[in-house]
N, C-alpha and C positions, 0 to 999 in steps of 0.2 A: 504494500500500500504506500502510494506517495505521502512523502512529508507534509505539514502547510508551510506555506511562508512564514507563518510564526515561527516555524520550529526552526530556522534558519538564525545562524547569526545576521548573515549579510544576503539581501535577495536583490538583487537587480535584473528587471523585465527588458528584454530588448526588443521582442516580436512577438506574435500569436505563436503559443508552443515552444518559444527558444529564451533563455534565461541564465545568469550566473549568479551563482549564491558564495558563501564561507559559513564553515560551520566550525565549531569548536577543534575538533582534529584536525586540521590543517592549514598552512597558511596560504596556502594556493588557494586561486577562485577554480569552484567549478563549474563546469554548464554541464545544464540540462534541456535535452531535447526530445521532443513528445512525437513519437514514431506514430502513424494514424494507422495503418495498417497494420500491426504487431498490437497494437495499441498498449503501448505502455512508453515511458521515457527511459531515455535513454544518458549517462550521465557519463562524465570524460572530465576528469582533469586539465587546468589548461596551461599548468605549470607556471603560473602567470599571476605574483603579487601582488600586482598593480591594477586595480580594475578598469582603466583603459584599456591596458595590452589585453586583457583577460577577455573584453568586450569583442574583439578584432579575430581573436583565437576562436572563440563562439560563432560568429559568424560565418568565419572560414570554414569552420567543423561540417556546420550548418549545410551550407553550398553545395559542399563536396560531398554529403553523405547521402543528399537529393540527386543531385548529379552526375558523382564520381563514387562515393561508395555500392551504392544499388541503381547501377545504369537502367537494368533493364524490370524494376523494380513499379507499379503505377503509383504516381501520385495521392490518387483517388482511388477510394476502395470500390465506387462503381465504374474502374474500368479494367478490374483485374480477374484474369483468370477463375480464382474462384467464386468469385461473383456471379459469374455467368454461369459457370460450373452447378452451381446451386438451384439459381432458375433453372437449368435444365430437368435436374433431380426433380423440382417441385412441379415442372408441366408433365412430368411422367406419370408422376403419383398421381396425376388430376386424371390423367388417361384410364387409370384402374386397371393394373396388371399386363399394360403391354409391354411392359422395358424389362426385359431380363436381370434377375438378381443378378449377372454376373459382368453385366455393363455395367452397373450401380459399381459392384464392388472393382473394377479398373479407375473410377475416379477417387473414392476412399481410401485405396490402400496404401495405408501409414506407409510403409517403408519406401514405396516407388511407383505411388498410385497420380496420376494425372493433377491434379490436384496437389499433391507432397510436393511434385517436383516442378510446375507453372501456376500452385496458388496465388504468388504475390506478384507473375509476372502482369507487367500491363497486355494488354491483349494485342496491343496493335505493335509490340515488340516481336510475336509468335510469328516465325518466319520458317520456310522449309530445313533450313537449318537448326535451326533451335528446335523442332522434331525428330531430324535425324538424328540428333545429340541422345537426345531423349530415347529413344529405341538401342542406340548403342549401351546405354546406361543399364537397361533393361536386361540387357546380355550380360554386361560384365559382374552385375548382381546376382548370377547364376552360373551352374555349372559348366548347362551347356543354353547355347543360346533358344531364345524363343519361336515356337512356332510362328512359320511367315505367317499363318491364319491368323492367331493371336496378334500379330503386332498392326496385322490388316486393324483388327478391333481397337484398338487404341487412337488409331488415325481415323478410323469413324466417328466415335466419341469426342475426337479431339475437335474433328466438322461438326459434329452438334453443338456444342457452347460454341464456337465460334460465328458460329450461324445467328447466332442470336446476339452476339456483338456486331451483326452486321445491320440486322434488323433495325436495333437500336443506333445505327450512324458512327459509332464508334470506329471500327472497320470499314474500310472503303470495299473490300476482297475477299474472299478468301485465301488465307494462302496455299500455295499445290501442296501437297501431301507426300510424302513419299512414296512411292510405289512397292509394296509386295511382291514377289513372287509368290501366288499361292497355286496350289495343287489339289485340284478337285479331288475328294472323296467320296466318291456315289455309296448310298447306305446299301445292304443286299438286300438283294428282292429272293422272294422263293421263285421257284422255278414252278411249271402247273404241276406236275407230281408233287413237289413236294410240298406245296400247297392244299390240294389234297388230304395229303399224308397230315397233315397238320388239321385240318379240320375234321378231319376222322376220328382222329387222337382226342380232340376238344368233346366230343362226341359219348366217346369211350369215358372220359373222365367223367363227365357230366350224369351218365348213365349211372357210373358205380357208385358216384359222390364222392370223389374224392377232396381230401380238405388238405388247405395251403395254408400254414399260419392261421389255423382256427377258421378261414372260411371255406365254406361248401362250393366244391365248382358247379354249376346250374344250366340248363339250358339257354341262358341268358347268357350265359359268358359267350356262347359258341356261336350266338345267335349275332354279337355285340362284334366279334373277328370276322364273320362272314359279312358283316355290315360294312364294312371300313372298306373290303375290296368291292362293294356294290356300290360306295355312295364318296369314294375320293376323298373321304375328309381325313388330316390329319389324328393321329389318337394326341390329342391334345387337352389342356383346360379350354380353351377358346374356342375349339373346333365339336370333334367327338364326345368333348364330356362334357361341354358346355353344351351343349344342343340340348334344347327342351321341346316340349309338345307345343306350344305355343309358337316354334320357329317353323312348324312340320306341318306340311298341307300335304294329301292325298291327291293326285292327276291322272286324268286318263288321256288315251290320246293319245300316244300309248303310254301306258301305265309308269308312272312313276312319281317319286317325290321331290316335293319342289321346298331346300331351306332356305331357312337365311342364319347366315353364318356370318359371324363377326370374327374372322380371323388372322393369321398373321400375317396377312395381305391387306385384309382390311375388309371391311362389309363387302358380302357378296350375294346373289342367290345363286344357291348352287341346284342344280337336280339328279335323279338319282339312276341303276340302270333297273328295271322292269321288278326285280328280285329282293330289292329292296322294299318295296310297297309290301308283302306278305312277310317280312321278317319284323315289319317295325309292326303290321296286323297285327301278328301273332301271339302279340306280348301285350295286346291291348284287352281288356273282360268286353265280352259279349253283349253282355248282360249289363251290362254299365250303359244304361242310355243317355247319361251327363256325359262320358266321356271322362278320357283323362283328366286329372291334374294340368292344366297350361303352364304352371309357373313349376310342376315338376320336370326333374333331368329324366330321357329318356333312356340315358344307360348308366346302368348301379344309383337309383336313385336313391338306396338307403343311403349313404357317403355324401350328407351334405358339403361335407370340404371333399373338394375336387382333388386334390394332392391326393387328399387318404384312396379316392378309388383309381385316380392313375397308378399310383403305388401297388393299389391291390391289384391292379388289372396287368398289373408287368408280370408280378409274381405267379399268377397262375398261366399267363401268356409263356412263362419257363417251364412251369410245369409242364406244362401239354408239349412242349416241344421237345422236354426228356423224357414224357412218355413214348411219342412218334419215334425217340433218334434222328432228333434234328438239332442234337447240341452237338459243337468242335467248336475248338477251340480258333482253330485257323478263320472259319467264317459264324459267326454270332449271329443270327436272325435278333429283331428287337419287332415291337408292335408295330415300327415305321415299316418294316419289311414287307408288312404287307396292304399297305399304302402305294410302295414303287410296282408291288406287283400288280395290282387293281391298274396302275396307269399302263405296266404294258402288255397287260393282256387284256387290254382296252383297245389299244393297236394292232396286236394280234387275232383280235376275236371281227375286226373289222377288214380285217385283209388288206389293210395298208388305207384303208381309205379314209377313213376317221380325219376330219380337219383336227388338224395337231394345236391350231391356235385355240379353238374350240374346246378340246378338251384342257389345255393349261388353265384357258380362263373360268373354265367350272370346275378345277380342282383348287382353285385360287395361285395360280403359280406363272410364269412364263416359259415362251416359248425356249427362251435360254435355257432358262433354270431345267425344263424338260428334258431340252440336250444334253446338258451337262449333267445332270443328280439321278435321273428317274430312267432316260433309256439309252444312255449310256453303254451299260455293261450288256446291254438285253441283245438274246441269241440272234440270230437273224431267222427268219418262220418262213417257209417254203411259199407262202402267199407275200411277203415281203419282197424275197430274192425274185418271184415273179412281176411283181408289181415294180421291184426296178428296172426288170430287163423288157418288158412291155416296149413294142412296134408301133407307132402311131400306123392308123391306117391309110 
């Protein structure tokens, strides 16, 4: 806690925040200088008996600790780093669970988190260099260096606060980014056998009742996997576990469902293929002439926290796959696997004909992202290899 001026032998004001005092222990003046951004003062000796020379000393301190001490330091705490930093965090929050805990935690983290290391810088100092720095930093605080995916993330994050110092007039620019190398990872899709084999298994467990961690596998689980390659949607909170009765309309015409999905693409309606209209029946009472629950989830709706029935929905999604013998080590199937496979035995089951844009944009994804994530690794199918060698006539 700062002194008063009372407690001061000797206090002389030079400017707003900058000051030289004497106090009983010593015969030198000292100054004190009031840091806004640290917020606390800052005090230095000025070796200086004389409280003119001691005046000249203080101001010089002064200048250079603005100027020359923290060149790249802002003046103003609304023009720095984590300022902006901040509002981003609080327009995410406002979003309600679209920002990843783990973009969150790239700017928080204490030892080399965005934030640790460009908090106090002024924002319109952040240059592609002063990034670069920043990603080498990264490396050298580790064993071995970071994934180019990872350090991609960091320069994304670093464009979002900075994006909003541009908003704000602050920034004229953005500045370029450094560029990554990264390298695509497509997740594995099952193949049609073994897709099969997988929902046979779901089947077989659901039959015997087998329990995973105290819960019963049910015909809802099977019903919940065979869903996902009918209807494109992520197994997600936003997507698949988020879908309620209320997003879910019945179509004919031909037969199918029509949602609305709020997911990690952003609001969509998506619709479904023919097979999913009697799965999502199925699970509906007859006899219920009200109908569902609206504001209930359509899959595992005992699990009002959504984490708890992803969690539980992985755990049994393992089991059934060490019942079938569709665990190695070499290649992991996960829930997503069979989301890739829905998109290309979507292509497959169409004979090459399927508009590709068409179905990216009702799986909520692009045409890239298609190329690159989802059909990718996918075999080439005897209607494919024909469909590319095709004669105009």
């Amino acid at each position: 806690m700062a002194k008063s001026k009372s407690a001061f032998k000797s206090f002389k004001k030079i400017r707003k925040g900058l000051a030289i005092f004497k106090n009983g222990h010593s015969k030198f003046w000292t100054l004190r200088l009031w840091d806004p951004l640290a917020k606390r003062y800052v005090q230095r000796t000025t070796k200086e008996t004389v409280q003119l020379e001691a005046l000249g000393v203080a101001v010089e301190f002064a200048d250079n600790y603005k100027s020359g001490g923290h060149p790249l330091h802002a003046a103003k705490k609304s023009t720095s780093f984590e300022h902006y930093a901040k509002q981003l965090i609080q327009m995410q929050a406002l979003k309600g669970g679209k920002w990843s805990g783990g973009d969150a935690k790239l700017l928080n983290r204490s030892e080399d988190g965005l934030i640790a290391y460009f908090g106090k810088w002024d924002v319109s100092k952040i240059n592609t260099g002063a990034v670069r720095d920043y990603l080498l930093k990264l490396d050298t605080n580790r064993g071995k260096p970071l994934a180019e995916s990872t350090k991609a993330k960091h320069t994304i994050i670093m464009r979002k606060v900075l994006a909003i110092a541009v908003e704000d007039g602050v920034l004229n620019v953005l500045p370029v980014m450094p560029k990554q190398k990264t390298v695509d990872t497509p997740r594995l899709a099952f193949t049609d056998s073994e897709y099969k084999k997988f929902i046979r298994s779901a089947r077989e467990c659901a039959k015997r009742g087998d329990v995973v961690r105290g819960v019963k596998v049910r015909e809802h689980h099977a019903r919940m996997f065979t869903f996902i390659v009918h209807s494109f949607l992520r197994p997600t909170e936003s997507e698949l576990f988020g879908l309620k009765h209320k997003d879910v309309q019945v179509k004919g015409q031909p037969p199918h469902l029509e949602m609305k999905i709020d997911g990690k693409t952003g609001k969509r309606t998506s619709v479904t293929m023919p097979i999913a209209v009697p799965l999502y029946q199925g699970m509906l009472n007859p006899f219920d002439e009200s109908g569902p629950d609206k504001n209930a989830y359509v899959w595992m709706p005992e699990y009002p926290n959504r984490t708890t029935a992803i969690n539980t929905a992985r755990r049994i999604f393992n089991h059934i796959l060490e019942n079938a013998g569709l665990t190695d080590e070499d290649q992991k199937f996960s829930p997503y696997s069979l989301r890739h496979y829905s998109l290309q035995a979507r292509l497959r089951g169409s004979k090459g004909k399927v508009n590709i844009h068409t179905l990216a944009t009702n799986a909520g994804t692009s045409v890239d992202q298609l190329e690159r994530f989802y059909l990718k690794k996918m075999a080439p199918s005897k209607e494919l290899i024909e469909n590319l060698q095709t004669n105009g006539d």
